[in-house]
C-alpha positions in Angstrom: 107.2 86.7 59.1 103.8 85.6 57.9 102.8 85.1 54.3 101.3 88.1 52.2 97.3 88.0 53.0 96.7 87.2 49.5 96.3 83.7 50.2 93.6 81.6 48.3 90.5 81.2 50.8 86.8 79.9 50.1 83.9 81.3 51.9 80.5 80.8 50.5 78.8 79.8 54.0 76.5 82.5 53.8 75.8 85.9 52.2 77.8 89.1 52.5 74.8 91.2 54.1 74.4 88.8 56.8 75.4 90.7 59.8 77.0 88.1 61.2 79.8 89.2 63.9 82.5 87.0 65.0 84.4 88.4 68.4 87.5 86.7 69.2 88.4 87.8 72.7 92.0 87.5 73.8 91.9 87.9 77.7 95.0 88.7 79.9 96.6 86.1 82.8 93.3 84.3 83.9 93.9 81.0 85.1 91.2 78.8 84.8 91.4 77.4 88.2 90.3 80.9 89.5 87.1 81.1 87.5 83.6 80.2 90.0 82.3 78.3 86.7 85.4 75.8 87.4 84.8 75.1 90.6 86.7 78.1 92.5 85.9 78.9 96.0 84.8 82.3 95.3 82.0 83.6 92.7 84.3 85.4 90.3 82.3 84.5 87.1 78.3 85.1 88.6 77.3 86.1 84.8 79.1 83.4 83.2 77.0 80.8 85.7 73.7 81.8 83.9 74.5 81.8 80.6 72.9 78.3 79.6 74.1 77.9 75.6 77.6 78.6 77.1 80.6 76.4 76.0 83.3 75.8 78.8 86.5 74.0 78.3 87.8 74.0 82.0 91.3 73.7 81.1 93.0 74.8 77.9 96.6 74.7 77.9 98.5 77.7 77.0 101.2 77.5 74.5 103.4 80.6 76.3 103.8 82.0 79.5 104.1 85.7 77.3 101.1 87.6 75.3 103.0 87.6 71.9 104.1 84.4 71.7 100.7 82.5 73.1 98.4 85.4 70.1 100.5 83.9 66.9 99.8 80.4 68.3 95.9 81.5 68.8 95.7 83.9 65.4 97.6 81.5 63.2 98.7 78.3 62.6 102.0 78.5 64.7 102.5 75.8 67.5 104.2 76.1 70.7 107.6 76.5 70.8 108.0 77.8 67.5 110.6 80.2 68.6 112.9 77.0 69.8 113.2 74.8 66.6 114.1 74.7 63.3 111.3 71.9 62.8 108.8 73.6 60.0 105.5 72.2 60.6 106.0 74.7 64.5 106.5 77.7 62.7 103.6 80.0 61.4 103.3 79.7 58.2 99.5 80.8 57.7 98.4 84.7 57.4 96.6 85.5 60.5 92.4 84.8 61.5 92.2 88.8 60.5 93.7 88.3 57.2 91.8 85.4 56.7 88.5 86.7 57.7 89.0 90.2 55.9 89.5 87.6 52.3 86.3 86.1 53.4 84.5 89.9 53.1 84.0 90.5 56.6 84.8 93.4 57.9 87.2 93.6 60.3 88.4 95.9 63.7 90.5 95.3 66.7 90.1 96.6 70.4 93.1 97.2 72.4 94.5 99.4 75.4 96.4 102.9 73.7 99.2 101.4 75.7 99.3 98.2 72.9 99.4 100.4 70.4 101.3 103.7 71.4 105.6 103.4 71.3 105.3 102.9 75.1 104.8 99.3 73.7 107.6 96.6 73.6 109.1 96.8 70.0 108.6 93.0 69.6 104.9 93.3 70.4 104.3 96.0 68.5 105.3 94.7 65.7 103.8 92.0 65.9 100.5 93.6 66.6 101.2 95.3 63.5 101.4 92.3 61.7 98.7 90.2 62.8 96.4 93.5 62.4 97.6 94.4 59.1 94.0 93.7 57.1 92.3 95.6 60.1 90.4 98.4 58.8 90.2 100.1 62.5 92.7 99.5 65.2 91.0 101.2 68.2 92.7 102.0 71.9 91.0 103.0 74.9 92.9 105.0 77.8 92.5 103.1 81.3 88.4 101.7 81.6 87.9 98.3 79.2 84.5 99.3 79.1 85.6 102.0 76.6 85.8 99.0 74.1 82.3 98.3 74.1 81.1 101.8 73.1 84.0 101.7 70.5 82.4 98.3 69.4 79.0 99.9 69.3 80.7 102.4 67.1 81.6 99.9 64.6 78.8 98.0 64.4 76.6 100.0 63.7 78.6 101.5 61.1 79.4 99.0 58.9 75.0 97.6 59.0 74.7 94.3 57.4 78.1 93.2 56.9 79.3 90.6 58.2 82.1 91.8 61.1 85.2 89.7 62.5 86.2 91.5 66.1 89.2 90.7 67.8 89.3 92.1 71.3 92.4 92.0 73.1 92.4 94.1 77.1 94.6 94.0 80.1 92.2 92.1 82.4 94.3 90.4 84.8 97.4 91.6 84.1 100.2 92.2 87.0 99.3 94.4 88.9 95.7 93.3 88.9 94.3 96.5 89.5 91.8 96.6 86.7 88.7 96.3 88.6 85.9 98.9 90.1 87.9 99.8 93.7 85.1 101.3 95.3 82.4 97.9 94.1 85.2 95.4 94.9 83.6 92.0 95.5 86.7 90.3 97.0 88.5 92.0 100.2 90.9 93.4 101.6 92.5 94.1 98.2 95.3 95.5 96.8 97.1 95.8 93.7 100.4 94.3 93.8 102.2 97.6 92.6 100.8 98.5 96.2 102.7 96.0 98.7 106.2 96.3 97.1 107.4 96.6 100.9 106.4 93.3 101.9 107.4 90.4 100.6 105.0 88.1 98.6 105.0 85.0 100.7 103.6 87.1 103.8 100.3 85.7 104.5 98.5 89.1 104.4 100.0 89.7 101.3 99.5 87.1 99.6 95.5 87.1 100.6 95.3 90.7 99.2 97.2 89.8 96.2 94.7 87.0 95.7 91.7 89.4 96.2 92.9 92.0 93.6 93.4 88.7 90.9 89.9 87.6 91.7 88.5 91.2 91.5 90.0 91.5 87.9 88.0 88.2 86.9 85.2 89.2 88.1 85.1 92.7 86.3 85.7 91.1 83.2 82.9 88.9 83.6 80.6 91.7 84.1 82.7 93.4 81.2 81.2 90.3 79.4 78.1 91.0 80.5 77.6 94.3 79.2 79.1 93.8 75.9 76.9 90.5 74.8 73.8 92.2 76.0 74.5 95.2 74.3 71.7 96.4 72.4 74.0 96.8 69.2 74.4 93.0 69.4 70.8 91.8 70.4 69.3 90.3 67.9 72.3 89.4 65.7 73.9 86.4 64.7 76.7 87.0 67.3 79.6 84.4 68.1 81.8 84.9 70.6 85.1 82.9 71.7 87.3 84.0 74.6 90.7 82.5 75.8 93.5 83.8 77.9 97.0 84.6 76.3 98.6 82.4 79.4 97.8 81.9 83.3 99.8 83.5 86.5 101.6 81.9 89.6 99.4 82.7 92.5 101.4 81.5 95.6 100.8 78.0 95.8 103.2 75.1 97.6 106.4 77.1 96.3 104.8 80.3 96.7 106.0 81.8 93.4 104.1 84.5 92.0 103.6 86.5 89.0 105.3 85.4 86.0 109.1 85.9 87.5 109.6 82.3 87.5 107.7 81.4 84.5 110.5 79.0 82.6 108.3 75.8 80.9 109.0 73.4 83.5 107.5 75.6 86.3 105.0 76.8 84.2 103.2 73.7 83.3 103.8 72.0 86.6 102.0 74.9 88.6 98.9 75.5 86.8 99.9 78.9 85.2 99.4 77.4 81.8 95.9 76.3 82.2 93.8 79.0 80.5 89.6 79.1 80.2 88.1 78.6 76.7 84.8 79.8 75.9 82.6 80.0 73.0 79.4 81.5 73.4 76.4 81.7 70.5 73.4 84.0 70.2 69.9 81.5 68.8 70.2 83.8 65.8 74.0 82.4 65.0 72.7 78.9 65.4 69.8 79.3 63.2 71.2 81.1 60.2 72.9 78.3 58.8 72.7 74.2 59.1 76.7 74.4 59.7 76.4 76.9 62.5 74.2 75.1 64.6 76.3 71.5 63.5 79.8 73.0 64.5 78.6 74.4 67.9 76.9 70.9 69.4 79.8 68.7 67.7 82.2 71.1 69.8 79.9 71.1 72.5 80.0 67.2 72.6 84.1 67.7 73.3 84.2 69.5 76.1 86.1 67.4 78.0 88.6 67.0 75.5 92.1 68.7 76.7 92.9 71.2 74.0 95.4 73.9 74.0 95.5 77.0 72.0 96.4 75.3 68.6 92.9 73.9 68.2 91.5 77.9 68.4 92.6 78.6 64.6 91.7 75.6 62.7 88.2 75.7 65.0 87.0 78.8 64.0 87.8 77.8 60.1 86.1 75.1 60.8 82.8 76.6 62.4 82.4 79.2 59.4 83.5 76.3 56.5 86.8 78.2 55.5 88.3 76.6 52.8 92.1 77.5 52.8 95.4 75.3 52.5 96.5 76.0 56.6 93.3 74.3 57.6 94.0 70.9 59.8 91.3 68.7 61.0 92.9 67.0 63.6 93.1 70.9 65.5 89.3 71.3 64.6 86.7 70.9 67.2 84.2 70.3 64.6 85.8 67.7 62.7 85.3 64.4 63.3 89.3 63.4 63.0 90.6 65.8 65.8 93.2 64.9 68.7 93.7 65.8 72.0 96.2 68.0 73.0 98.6 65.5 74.3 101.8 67.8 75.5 103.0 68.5 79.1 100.4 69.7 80.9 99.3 69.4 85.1 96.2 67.2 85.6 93.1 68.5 86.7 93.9 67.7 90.3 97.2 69.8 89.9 99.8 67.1 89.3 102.5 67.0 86.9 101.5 64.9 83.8 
């Protein structure tokens, strides 16, 4: 259970009234490995390519192989394997970015599927959810097309005018059955979903190459999902910051053709790549400008890119960007701060062996 948001936080950064908007962009099963930006075969990111301010950390580590547990990791100050020790300084023990964004007088909404929010939900994620949403003022659902989210951002923006607006977005992307992609503009094929070759068996080499088309097909909407939303007239000309990770990889095949997430104990996990997640952090030149910190943060964290982070360093990094003040803060998670570590857990290499 987190703490009551009534925690003691300083924010005096910038004005109230300075439209500044702050998405935080949970994605769903992307492995890094399968983004064109990082070297895959195929052009699943061809927006991502051009963007030239863009920050790309190739291989963040996941702290889960499930949604709920890798969010309180990314929203709070929990570490991996929280849920496995009794050891304090794992557990979360700070209210969440939302709470401590919506103390700092922004205003804040979050952007999910109806699924994540209707009782067709797992209890455990739902209240969760519930929990890491609770200082919210807007918890909007859209029915089957992400794209709904933008216009519901659009909504939301242009509602609440001047003030400043935390965002966390949170969509089913690449999510078994990777069917959330345009069928008839498919970019990658033969495809098909995997809830459509249940009579065949994975490892079949036509499967598996349809499988692998559908995955890619989902990257590649959500970069153009990307795309629209951060060239969105509601955001042009804004100082706009937006960071996106995924909750946890998938197994695509590979040299023990597992698949999915069926197999997804840690060992197998980090020794397959599933764990390996993108980080991103793009700025609009109106973000950078408005304050000497802004512009500061973003090259000190550009500077780190090859640095191997995980999801802890999310958190304390985005404190650190907008000068939070607040007793969870720790430097050595902040990509801004001068005294921050690796992460230095189990994790494959770049080249796909075991460290």
């Amino acid at each position: 259970m987190l703490p009551e948001n009534d925690t003691h936080v300083e924010f005096n950064t910038i004005p109230d009234d300075s439209s500044v908007i702050c998405i935080i962009h949970i994605g769903e099963s992307v492995c890094a490995s399968h983004l064109g930006i990082n070297g895959y075969h195929k052009d699943t990111t061809p927006w991502l390519k051009t963007v030239n301010n863009l920050i790309f950390y190739p291989d963040c580590v996941s702290s889960a192989p499930f949604t709920d547990r890798a969010m309180i990791t990314i929203l709070t100050n929990g570490r991996r394997d929280f849920l496995k020790t009794s050891d304090p300084k794992y557990l979360p023990t700070s209210p969440s970015l939302i709470d401590i964004f919506a103390q700092s007088r922004f205003k804040c909404a979050t952007f999910w599927s109806k699924s994540n929010l209707s009782s067709g939900s797992t209890p455990v994620f739902g209240a969760i959810v519930k929990v890491l949403t609770r200082s919210s003022m807007c918890n909007y659902g859209y029915e089957e097309n992400m794209y709904e989210q933008i216009e519901q951002i659009k909504d939301f923006v242009n509602k609440e005018g001047n003030s400043n607006k935390f965002l966390l977005i949170y969509n089913e992307g690449s999510h078994v059955p990777f069917r959330n992609y345009d069928k008839e503009q498919a970019v990658f094929l033969p495809a098909r979903p995997a809830e459509l070759l249940t009579d065949r068996p994975q490892d079949d080499e036509e499967v598996a190459e349809t499988l692998t088309n559908a995955y890619d097909n989902t990257i590649h909407y959500t970069d153009s999902y990307m795309k629209n939303l951060l060239t969105s007239e509601h955001l042009k000309g804004k100082p706009v910051i937006y960071v996106y990770v995924s909750d946890h990889g998938e197994y695509l095949g590979g040299k023990d053709k597992y698949w999915l997430r069926g197999n997804a104990f840690d060992s197998d996990f980090y020794r397959y790549g599933a764990c390996q997640v993108p980080f991103i952090i793009y700025t609009s030149p109106e973000f950078d400008e408005l304050h000497p910190r802004f512009k500061d943060a973003i090259e000190k964290i550009r500077g780190k890119k090859d640095m191997q982070i995980a999801h802890e360093h999310i958190f304390h990094t985005i404190l650190g960007i907008f000068g939070i003040q607040t007793q969870y803060y720790d430097g050595s998670l902040d990509l801004t701060s001068e005294s921050v570590v690796p992460y230095s857990g189990p994790h494959p290499s770049r080249d796909g062996k075991e460290l």
